[in-house]
TIVOPA-132841 format. One record per residue (C-alpha): residue number from 1; chain; y, z, x. Coordinates in nm, 3 decimals, padded with zeros to 5 digits. Example, Ala and Ser with C-alpha at 12.3 -4.5 7.8 and 13.67 -1.06 7.14 Angstrom:
2
(atom 1; 'A'; (-00.450; 00.780; 01.230))
(atom 2; 'A'; (-00.106; 00.714; 01.367))
***
This chain:
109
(atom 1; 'A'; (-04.683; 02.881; -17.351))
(atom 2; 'A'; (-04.714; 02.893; -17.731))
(atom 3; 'A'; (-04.710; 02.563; -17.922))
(atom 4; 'A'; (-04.624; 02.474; -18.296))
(atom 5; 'A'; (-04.813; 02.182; -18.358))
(atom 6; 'A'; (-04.699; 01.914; -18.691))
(atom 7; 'A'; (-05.027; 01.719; -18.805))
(atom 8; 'A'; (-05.377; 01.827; -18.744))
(atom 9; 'A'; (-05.499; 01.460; -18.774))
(atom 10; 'A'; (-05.689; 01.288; -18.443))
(atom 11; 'A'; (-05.381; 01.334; -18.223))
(atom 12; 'A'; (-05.310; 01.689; -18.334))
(atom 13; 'A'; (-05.684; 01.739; -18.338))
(atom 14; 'A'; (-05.695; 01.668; -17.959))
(atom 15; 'A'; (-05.439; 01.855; -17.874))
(atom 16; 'A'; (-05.611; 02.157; -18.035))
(atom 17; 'A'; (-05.911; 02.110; -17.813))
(atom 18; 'A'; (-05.706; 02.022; -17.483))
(atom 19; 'A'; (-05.565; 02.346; -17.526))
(atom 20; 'A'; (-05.848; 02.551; -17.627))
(atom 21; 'A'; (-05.984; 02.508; -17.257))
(atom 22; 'A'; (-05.670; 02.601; -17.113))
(atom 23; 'A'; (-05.568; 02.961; -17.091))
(atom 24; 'A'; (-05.149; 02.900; -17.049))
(atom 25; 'A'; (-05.124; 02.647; -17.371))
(atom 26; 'A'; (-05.187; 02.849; -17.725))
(atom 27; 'A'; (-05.152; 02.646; -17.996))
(atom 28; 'A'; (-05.025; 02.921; -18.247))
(atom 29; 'A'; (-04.904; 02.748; -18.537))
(atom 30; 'A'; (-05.018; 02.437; -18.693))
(atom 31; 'A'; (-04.795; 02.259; -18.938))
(atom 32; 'A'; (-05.030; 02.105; -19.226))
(atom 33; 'A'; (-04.981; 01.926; -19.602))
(atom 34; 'A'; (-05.317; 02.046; -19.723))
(atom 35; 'A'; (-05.553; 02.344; -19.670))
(atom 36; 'A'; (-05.741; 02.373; -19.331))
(atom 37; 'A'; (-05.936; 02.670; -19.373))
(atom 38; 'A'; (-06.069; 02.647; -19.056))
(atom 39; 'A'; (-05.732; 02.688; -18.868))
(atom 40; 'A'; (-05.710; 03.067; -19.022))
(atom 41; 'A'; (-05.377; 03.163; -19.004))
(atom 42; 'A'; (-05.255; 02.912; -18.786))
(atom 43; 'A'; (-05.192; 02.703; -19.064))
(atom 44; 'A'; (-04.862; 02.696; -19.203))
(atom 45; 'A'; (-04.699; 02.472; -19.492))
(atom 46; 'A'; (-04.316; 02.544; -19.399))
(atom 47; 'A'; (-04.181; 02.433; -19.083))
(atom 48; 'A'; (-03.949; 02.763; -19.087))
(atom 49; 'A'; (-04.294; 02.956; -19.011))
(atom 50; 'A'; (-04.226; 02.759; -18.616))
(atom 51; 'A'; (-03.888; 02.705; -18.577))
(atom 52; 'A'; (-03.796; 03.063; -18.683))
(atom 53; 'A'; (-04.106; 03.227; -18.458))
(atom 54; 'A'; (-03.975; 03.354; -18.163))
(atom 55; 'A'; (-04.283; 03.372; -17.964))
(atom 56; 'A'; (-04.339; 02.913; -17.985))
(atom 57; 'A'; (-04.131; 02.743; -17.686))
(atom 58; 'A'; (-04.250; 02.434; -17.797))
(atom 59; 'A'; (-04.330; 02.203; -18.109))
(atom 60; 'A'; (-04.543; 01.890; -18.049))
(atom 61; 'A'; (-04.520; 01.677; -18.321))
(atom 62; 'A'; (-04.804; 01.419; -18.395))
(atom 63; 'A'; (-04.750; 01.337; -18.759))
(atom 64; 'A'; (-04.603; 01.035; -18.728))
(atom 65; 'A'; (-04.339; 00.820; -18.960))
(atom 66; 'A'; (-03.977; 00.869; -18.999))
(atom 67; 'A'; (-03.934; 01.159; -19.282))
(atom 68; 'A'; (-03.977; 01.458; -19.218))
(atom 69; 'A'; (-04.085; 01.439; -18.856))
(atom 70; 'A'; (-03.720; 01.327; -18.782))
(atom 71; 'A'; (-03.583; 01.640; -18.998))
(atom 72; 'A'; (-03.850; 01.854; -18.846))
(atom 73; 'A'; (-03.778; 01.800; -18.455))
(atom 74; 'A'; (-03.378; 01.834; -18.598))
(atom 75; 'A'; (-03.487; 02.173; -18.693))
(atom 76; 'A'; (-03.680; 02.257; -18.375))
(atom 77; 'A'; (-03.429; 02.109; -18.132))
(atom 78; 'A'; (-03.166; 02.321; -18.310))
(atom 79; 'A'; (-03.381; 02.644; -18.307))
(atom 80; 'A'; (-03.405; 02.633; -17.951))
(atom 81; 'A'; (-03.754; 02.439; -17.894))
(atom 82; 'A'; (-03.868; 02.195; -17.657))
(atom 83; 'A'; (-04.006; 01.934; -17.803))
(atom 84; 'A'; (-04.288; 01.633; -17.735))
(atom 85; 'A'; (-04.402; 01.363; -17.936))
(atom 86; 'A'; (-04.616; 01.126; -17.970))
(atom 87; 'A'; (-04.380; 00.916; -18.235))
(atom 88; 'A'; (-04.284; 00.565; -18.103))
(atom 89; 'A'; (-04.111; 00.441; -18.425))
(atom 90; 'A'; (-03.858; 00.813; -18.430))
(atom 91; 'A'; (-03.783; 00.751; -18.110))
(atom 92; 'A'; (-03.683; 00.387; -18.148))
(atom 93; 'A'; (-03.517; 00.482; -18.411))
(atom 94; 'A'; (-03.378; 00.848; -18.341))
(atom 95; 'A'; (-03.426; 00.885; -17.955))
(atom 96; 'A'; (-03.043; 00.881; -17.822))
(atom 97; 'A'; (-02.943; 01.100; -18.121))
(atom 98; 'A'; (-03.234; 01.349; -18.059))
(atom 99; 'A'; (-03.204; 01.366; -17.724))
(atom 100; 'A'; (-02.793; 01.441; -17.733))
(atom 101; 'A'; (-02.950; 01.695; -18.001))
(atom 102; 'A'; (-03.171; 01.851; -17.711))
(atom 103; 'A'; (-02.892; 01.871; -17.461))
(atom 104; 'A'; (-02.694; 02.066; -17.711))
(atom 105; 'A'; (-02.945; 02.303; -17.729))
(atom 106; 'A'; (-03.025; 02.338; -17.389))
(atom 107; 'A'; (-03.361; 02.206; -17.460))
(atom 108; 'A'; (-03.576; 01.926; -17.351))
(atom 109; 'A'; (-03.704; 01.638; -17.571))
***
C-alpha cells in the first residue's frame, strides 16, 4: 500500500523506517514545512501533491496540533483516503466529526 505521510519529525521518522523493511507499505509522499533533501522527491510542501495522487490509499498523519492537521485529514477523508493518526488532542476534539467524515467517504479513520 502507498502512504502519504504529514510530519517527518520522530513519529514520522519511525514510520519511515518501519516501512522501509517492509515490502507492502511505501511511504511515497512525505508532507514537510521545510527542505528535507534527503527525502528526494518524496517531499512535498502542498497537501494536494497526496490527496490528489491516485496511487496513496492512505495518509498517516503525525504532525500533531489542531491546524492544519484537522484541515488536512478533512482533505484526505474527502479525497477518498484512509486515514491513521497518531493525534490525541484532534481526536478529542474532532473524532465524531471525522469519523462521520470517513463514513461518508466510504473510508476508514
Amino acid at each position: 500500500m502507498n502512504i502519504g505521510l504529514l510530519g517527518c519529525g520522530v513519529v514520522g521518522g519511525g514510520i519511515m523506517d518501519f516501512c522501509a523493511e517492509r515490502t507492502d507499505l511505501h511511504v511515497t509522499k512525505v508532507l514537510v514545512r521545510r527542505e528535507r533533501p534527503e527525502l528526494g522527491e518524496r517531499a512535498v510542501t502542498d497537501i494536494g501533491a497526496i490527496t490528489g495522487d491516485a496511487g496513496i490509499g492512505i495518509v498517516i498523519e503525525v504532525m500533531g496540533g489542531l491546524h492544519p492537521a484537522y484541515e488536512y485529514i478533512c482533505q484526505a477523508l474527502r479525497s477518498g483516503k484512509h486515514v491513521v493518526t497518531a493525534n490525541k488532542q484532534l481526536v478529542a476534539e474532532h473524532g465524531c466529526e471525522l469519523l462521520e467524515l470517513a463514513r461518508k467517504n466510504h473510508v476508514n479513520y
